[in-house]
C-alpha positions as CSV (number, residue, x, y, z in Angstrom):
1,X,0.0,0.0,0.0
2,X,1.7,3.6,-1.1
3,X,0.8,7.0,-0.5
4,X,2.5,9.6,-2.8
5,X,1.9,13.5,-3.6
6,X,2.5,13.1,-7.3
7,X,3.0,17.1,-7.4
8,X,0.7,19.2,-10.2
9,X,-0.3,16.3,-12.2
10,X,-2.0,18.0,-15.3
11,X,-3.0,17.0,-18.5
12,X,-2.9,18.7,-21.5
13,X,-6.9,19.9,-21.8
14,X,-8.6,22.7,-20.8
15,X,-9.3,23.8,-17.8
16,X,-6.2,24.1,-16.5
17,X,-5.3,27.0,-13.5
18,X,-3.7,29.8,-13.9
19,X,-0.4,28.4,-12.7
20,X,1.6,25.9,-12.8
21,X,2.0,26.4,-16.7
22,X,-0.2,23.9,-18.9
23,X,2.5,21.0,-19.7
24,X,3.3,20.5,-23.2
25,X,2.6,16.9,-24.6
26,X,5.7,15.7,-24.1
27,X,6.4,16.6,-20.9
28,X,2.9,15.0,-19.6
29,X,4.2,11.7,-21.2
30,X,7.0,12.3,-19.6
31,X,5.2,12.8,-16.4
32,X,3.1,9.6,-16.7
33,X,6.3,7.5,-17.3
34,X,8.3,8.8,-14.2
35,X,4.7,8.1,-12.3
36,X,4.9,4.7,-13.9
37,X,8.3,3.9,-12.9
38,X,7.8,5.1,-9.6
39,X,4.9,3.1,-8.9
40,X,7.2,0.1,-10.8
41,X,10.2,1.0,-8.3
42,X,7.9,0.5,-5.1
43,X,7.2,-3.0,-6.3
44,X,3.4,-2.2,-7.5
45,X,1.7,-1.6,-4.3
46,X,-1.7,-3.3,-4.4
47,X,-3.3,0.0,-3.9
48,X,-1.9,3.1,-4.5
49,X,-3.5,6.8,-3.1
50,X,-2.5,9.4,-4.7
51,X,-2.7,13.3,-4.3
52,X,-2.5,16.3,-6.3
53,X,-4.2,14.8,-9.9
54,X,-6.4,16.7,-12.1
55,X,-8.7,13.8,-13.0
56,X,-9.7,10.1,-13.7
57,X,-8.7,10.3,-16.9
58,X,-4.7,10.7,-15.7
59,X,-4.7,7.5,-13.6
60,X,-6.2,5.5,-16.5
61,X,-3.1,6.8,-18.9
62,X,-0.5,5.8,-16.0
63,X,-2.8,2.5,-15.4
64,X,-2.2,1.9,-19.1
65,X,1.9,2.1,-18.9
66,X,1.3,-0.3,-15.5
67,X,-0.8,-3.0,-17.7
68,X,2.2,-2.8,-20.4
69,X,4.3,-4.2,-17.1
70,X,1.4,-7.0,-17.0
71,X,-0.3,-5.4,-14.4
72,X,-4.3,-4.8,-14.1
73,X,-4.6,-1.2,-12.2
74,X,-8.4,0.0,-11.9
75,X,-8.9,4.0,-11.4
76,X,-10.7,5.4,-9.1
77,X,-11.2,8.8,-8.7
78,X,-14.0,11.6,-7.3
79,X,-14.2,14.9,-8.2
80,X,-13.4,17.9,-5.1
81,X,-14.2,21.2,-5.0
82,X,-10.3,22.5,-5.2
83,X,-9.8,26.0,-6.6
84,X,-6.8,24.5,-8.6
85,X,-8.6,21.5,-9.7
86,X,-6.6,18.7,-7.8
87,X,-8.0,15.9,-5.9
88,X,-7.6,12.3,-4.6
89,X,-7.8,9.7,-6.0
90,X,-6.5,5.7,-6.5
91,X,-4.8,2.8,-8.6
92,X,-5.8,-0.4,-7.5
93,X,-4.7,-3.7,-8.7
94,X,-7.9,-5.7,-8.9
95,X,-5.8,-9.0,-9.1
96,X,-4.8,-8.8,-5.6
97,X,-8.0,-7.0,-4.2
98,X,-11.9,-6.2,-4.9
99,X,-12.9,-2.9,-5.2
100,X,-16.7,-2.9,-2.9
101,X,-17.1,0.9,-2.3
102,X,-15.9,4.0,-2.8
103,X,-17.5,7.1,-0.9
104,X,-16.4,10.7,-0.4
105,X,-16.5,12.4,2.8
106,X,-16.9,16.5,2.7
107,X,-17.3,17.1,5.7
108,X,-18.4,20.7,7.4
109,X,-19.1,23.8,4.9
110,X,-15.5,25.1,4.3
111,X,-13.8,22.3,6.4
112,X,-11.8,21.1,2.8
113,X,-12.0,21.4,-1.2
114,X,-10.2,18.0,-1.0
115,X,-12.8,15.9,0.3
116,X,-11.3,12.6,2.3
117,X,-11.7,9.6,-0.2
118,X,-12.9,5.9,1.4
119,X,-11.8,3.1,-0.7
120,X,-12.9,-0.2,0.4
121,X,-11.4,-3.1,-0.7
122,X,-11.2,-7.4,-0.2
123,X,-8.1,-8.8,-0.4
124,X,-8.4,-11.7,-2.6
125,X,-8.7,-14.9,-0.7
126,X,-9.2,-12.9,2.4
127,X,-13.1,-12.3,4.5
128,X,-12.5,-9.5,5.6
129,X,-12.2,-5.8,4.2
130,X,-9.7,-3.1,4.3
131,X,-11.0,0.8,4.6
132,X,-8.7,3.5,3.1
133,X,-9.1,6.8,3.6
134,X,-7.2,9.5,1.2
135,X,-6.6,12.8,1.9
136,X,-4.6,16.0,0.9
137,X,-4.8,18.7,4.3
138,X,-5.0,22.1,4.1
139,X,-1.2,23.4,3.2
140,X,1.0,25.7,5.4
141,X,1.6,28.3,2.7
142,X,-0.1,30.3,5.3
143,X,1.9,29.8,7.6
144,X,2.2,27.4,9.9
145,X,0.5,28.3,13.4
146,X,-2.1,30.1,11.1
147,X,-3.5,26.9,9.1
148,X,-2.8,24.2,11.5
149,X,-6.0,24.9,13.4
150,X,-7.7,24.0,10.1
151,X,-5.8,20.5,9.7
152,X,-6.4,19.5,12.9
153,X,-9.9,19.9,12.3
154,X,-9.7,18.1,9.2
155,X,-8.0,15.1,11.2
156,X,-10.7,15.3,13.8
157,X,-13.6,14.8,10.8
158,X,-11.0,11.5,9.6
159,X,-11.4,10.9,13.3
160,X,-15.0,10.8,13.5
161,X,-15.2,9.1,9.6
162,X,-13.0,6.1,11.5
163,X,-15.2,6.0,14.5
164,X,-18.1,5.4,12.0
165,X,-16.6,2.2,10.5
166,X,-15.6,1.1,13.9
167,X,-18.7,1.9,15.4
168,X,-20.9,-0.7,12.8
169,X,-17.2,-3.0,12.9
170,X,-15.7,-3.0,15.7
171,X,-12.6,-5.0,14.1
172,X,-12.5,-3.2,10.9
173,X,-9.0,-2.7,9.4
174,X,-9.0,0.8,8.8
175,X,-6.1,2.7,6.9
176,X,-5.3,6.6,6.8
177,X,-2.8,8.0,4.2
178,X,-2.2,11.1,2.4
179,X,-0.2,14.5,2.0
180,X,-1.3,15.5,5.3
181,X,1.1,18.7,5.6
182,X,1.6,18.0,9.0
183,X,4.9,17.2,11.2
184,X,5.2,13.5,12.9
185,X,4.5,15.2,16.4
186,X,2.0,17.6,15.4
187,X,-1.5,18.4,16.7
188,X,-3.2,16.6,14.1
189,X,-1.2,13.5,14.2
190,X,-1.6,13.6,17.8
191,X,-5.4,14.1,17.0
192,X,-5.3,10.8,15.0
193,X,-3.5,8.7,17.4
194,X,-5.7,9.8,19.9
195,X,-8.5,7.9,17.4
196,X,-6.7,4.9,17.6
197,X,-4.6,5.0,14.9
198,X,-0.7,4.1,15.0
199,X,1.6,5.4,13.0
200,X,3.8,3.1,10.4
201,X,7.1,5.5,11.2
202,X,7.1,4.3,14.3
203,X,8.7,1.5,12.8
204,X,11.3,3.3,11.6
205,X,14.7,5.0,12.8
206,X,14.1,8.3,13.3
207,X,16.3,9.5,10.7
208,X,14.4,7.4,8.1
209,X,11.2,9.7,8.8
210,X,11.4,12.2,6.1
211,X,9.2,12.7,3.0
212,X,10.3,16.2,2.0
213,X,13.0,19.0,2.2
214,X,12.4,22.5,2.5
215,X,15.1,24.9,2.7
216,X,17.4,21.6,3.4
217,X,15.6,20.6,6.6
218,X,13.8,17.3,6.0
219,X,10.6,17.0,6.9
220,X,7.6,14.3,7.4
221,X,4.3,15.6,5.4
222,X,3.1,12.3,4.1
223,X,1.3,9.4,6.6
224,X,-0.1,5.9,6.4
225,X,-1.5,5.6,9.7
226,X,-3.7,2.0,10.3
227,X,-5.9,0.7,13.3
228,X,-4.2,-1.6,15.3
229,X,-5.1,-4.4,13.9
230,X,-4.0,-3.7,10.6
231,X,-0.4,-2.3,12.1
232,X,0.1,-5.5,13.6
233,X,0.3,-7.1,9.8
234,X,2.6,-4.9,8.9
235,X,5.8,-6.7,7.5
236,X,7.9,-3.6,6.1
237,X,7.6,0.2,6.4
238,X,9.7,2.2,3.9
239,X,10.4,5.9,1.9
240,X,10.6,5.8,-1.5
241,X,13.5,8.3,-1.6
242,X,13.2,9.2,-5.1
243,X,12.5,13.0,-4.7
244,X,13.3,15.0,-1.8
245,X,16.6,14.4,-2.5
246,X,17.2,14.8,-5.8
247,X,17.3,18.0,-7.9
248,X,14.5,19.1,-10.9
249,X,14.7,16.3,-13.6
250,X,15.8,17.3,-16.5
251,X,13.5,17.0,-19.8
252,X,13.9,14.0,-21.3
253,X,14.1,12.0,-18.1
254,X,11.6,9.1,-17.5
255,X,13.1,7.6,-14.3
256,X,11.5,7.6,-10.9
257,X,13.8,10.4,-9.8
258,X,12.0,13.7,-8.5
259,X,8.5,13.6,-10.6
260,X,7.3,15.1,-7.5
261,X,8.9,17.4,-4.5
262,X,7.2,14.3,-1.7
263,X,9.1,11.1,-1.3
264,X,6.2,8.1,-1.1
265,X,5.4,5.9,1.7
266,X,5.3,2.6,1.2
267,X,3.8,-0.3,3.9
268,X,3.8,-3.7,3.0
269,X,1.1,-5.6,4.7
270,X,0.7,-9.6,5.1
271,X,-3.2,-10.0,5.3
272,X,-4.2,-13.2,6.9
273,X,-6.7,-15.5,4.9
């Protein structure tokens, strides 16, 4: 299972926001082959979330490089309400699992434009389901101590959107992930954990937890965090280091390397039958 900001991924049509600049047709190819070879590089999660798309149609073009590779990726996708036109959305290889619902959460009036995105899905061979829940939080372009308020609030509604699934299954296997623009110790982590949720870092050394540079200090922006029963499956945790440290690509470039300014997370989970 991955979560990965894939950073401005455009197409080519109209509408496109006033900034970044429309990519050329070229460089979009070029984008869905570095998204491809990422995806390739992490070993083909079974599911991948993914943030900052334009639309549906994207994640059937990179679905279409993954079946070249022999693998069967289904998109799934609901539009938001962002100002920029980006949303949430998923690649899911329905050999391993069965798509059975997807649902978007908006939440209070003005809470997000991003609306959290619940995939559910059946392992193959499995009886029981596995609830994802997607999201892209409210940036700190503002500033920090100025929009974390808002982010908190929007991990409280992921909070309340958990307690749901828990409250008609109490041993549902519940997944959060996303670009949640928040630090590892910060108040809306903290406000997940305190919903029962662990976090997959905590398997890792602490200088492994980094998804992003800014002004050289690495940062952790991207989670997977999982109910407990789910975390206790968990049979690897890794960063996909393929961005933060590495400068702009240059043009012609289709490896992994920096299609994106955020690193994905990657868990590997061993479902029992």
């Amino acid at each position: 299972y991955m979560s990965w900001n894939v950073e401005n991924l455009f197409d080519v049509k109209d509408p496109h926001p006033s900034s970044p600049d429309r990519p050329k047709y070229k460089e979009y190819h070029r984008n869905l082959a570095k998204v491809a070879a990422t995806i390739a590089s992490a070993g083909y999660p079974t599911v991948v979330g993914i943030q900052e798309v334009e639309n549906i149609e994207i994640l059937m073009d990179v679905a279409e490089l993954l079946a070249v590779d022999g693998y069967t990726y289904e998109a799934v996708l609901i539009e938001g309400d962002d100002g920029r036109g980006i949303d949430v959305g998923y690649l899911v290889d329905t050999n391993e699992v069965e798509i059975v619902n997807v649902t978007q959460h908006p939440g209070a009036e003005g809470l997000t434009s991003r609306h959290p995105l619940l995939l559910e899905v059946k392992p193959i061979g499995a009886d029981e389901s596995i609830y994802i829940l997607n999201n892209h939080f409210l940036s700190m372009a503002g500033g920090e101590a100025a929009t974390e308020p808002r982010r908190t609030a929007q991990a409280a509604w992921n909070a309340e959107i958990v307690q749901s699934i828990l409250a008609e299954d109490p041993d549902a296997q519940i997944m959060v992930m996303g670009d949640l623009n928040s630090y590892f110790d910060s108040l809306p982590i903290t406000t997940l954990r305190e919903a029962g949720l662990e976090h997959s870092f905590d398997l890792l050394e602490p200088d492994a937890r980094y998804t992003y540079i800014y002004q050289g200090v690495s940062q952790v922006l991207d989670h997977i965090m999982l109910t407990s029963n789910l975390f206790e499956q968990i049979v690897l945790v890794d960063v996909l280091h393929t961005n933060a440290d590495f400068p702009p690509a240059i043009f012609d470039d289709q490896s992994p390397q920096r299609k994106s300014d955020h690193d994905p997370v990657v868990v590997i989970i061993q479902v029992t039958e």
